[in-house]
C-alpha positions as CSV (number, residue, x, y, z in Angstrom):
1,X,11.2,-10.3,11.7
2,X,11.4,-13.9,11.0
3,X,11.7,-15.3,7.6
4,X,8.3,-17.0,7.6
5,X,6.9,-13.5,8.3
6,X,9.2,-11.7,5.8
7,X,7.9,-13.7,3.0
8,X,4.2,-13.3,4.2
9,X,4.6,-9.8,4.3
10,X,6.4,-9.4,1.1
11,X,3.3,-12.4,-0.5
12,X,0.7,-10.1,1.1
13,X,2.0,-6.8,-0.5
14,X,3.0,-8.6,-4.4
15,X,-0.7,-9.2,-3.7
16,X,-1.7,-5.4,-3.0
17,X,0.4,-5.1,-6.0
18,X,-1.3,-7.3,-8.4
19,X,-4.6,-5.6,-7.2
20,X,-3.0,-2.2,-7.8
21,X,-2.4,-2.9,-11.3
22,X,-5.4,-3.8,-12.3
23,X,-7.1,-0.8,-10.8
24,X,-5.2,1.0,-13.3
25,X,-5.1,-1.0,-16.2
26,X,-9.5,-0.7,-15.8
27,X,-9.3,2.3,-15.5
28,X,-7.0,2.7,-18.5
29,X,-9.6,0.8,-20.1
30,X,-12.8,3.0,-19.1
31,X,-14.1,-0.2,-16.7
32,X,-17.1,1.1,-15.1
33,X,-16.8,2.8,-11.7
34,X,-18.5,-0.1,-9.3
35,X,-15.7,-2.7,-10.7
36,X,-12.7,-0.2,-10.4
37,X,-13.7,0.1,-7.1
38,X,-14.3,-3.2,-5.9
39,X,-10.6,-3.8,-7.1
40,X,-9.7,-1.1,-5.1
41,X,-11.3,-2.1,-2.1
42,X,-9.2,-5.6,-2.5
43,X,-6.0,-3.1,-2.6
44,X,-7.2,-1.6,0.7
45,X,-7.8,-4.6,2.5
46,X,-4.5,-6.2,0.9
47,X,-2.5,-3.5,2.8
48,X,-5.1,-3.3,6.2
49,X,-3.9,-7.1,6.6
50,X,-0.1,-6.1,5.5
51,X,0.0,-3.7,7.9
52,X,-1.6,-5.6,10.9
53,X,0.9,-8.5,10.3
54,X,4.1,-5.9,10.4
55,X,2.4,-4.5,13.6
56,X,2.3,-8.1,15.3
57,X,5.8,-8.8,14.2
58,X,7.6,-5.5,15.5
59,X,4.7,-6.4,18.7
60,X,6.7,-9.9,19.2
61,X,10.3,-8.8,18.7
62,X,9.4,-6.3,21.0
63,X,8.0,-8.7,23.7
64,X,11.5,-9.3,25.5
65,X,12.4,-5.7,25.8
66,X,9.1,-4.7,27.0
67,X,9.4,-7.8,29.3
68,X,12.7,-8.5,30.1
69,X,15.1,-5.3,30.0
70,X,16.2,-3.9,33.5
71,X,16.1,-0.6,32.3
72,X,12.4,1.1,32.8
73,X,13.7,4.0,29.8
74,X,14.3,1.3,27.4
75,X,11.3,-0.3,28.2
76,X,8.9,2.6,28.0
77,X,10.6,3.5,24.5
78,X,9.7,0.1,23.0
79,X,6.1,1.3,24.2
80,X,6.2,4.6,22.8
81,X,7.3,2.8,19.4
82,X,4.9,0.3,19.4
83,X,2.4,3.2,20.3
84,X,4.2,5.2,17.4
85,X,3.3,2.5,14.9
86,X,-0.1,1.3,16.0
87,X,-1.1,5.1,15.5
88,X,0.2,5.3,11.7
89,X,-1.8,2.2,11.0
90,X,-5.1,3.3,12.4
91,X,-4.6,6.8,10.5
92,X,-3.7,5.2,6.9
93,X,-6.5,2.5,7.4
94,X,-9.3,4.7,7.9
């Protein structure tokens, strides 16, 4: 992952973060159902965008192998990883 990406990644999730907390401290507070879950629904999309950014980073480092390497095992790995990983985010972002 290159820096510029790293600290995207880590801004995007601080935000989930900042979201997070204060879905809890409303709730704490007895905020009213529609407004705890709009804030929740920016958590969710916060971490939907997270997690399509990591996706496009591993998909770029990946690019060479996938491209480049002589061996057709290695290559098909990277494939199955990037299959691996493209899976987990389409299950959690349902």
């Amino acid at each position: 992952m290159k820096p510029d990406q790293q600290s995207d990644i880590i801004r995007r999730l601080r935000c989930a973060a900042g979201h997070l907390n204060a879905v809890i401290e409303m709730t704490e507070a007895g905020q009213p159902c529609e407004q705890v879950l709009h804030q929740l629904n920016a958590v969710q999309a916060a971490l939907r965008v997270t997690g399509s950014k990591l996706i496009i980073c591993q998909a770029q480092s990946s690019q060479a192998i996938i491209l480049d390497s002589p061996s057709p095992k290695r290559r098909m790995s990277e494939l199955k990883r990037l299959q691996s990983l493209y899976a987990t985010f389409i299950q959690y972002s349902k």
